[in-house]
N, C-alpha and C positions, 0 to 999 in steps of 0.2 A: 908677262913678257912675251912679247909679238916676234914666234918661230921663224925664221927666215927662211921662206919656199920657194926654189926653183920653179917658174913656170917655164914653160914652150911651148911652140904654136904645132903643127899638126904633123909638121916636115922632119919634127926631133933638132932643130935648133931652139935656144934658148933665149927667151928675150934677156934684154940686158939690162934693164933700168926695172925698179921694183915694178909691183903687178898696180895699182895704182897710174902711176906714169905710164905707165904701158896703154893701160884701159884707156885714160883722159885722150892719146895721142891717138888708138883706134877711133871713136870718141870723133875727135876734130876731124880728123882725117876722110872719115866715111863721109860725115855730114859735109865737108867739103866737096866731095866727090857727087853729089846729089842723093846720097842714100838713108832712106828713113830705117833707123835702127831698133830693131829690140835684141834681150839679150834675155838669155836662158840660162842657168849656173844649176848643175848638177852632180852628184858623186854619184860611181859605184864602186863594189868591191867585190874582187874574188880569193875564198881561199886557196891559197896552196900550201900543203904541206902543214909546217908548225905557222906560217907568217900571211897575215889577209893585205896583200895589196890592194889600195884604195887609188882611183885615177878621178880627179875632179875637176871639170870642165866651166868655163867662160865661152858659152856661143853666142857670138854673134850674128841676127840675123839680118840682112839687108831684104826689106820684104821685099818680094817680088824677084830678085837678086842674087839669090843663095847666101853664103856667109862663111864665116871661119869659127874657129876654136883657140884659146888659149888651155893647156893642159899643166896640171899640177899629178906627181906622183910622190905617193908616200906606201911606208909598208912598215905595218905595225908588227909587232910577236907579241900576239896576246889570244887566247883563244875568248872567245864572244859565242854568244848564241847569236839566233837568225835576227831577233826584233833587237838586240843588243847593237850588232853590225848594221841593220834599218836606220836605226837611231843615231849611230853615230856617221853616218853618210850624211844624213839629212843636217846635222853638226857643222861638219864641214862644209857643207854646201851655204849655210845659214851664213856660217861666220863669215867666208868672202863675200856673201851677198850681203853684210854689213858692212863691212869694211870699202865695199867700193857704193852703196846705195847714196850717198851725198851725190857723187860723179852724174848715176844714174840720171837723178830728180835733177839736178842744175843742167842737165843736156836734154832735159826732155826724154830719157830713151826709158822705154815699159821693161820692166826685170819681171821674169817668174823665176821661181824654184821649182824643180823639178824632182821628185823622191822616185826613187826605182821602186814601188813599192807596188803590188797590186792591189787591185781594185775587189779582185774575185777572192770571198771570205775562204774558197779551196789551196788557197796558196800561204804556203809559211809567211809570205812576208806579210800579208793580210794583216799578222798582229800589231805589227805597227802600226798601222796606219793610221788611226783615231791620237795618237799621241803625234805623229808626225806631221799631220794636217794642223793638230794645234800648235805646235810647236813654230813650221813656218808661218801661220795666220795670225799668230800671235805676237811676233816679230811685224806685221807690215808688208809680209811680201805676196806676191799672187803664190797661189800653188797649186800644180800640178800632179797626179798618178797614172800610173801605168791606164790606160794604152797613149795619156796624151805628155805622159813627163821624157820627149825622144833625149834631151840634155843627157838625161841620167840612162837610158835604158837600151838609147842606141849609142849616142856619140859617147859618152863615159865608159861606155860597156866595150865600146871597139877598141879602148886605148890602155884599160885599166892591166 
């Protein structure tokens, strides 16, 4: 059963039409406007307290151009370890990048995923990352880590 999630753009308005329709209409619209698109979809999460809020992003880039963001927020009560929370960002970032990948490939637009996860074996989140590389590769989509996944590590990370 497919959760019904609140997205918004960057302004804290709410789109209105599912995230799908929403996508398809950025989508025409850009390509209308002259602009060659790609798109980045990334999670992060921070804890607070007993509850890990998670903020997972839809960027789109107009090369050359700049671009915007769609934002989803959820907040879990569950406590996780560090490669637990790794894994389950990279989850949610999988699943919309599934759920809208059809859109993608019929519009021509390049998707990565992008995992907050580092690259440097010094960093806790280090652990994930041989499971979360396979994970998105393994799926079909490009992917990205730390210092090049910005989806997750800067734009997800400003909002979450």
């Amino acid at each position: 059963m497919e959760q019904q999630q609140q997205w918004q753009r960057l302004d804290g308005s709410n789109l209105n039409d599912s995230i799908e329709n929403e996508v398809r209409a950025a989508i025409l619209r850009e390509k209308e406007n002259g602009y060659e698109l790609k798109v980045c979809i990334g999670t992060d999460s921070q804890v607070r307290g007993r509850k890990i809020h998670f903020a997972t992003v839809i960027v789109f880039i107009r090369k050359g151009r700049g671009g915007f963001m769609f934002i989803n927020h959820e907040v879990i009560k569950q406590k996780m370890s560090i490669k637990q929370r790794m894994l389950t960002e990279v989850g949610k970032s999988i699943d919309i990048a599934y759920q809208l990948c059809r859109l993608f490939t019929l519009h021509n637009v390049d998707l990565e995923v992008h995992a907050d996860i580092n690259t440097d074996p010094n960093f806790k989140s280090n652990n994930a990352l041989k499971e979360a590389m396979g994970y998105i590769m393994g799926m079909g989509f490009a992917f990205r880590a730390k210092p090049h996944a910005f989806a997750s590590s800067s734009c997800a990370d400003k909002v979450v």
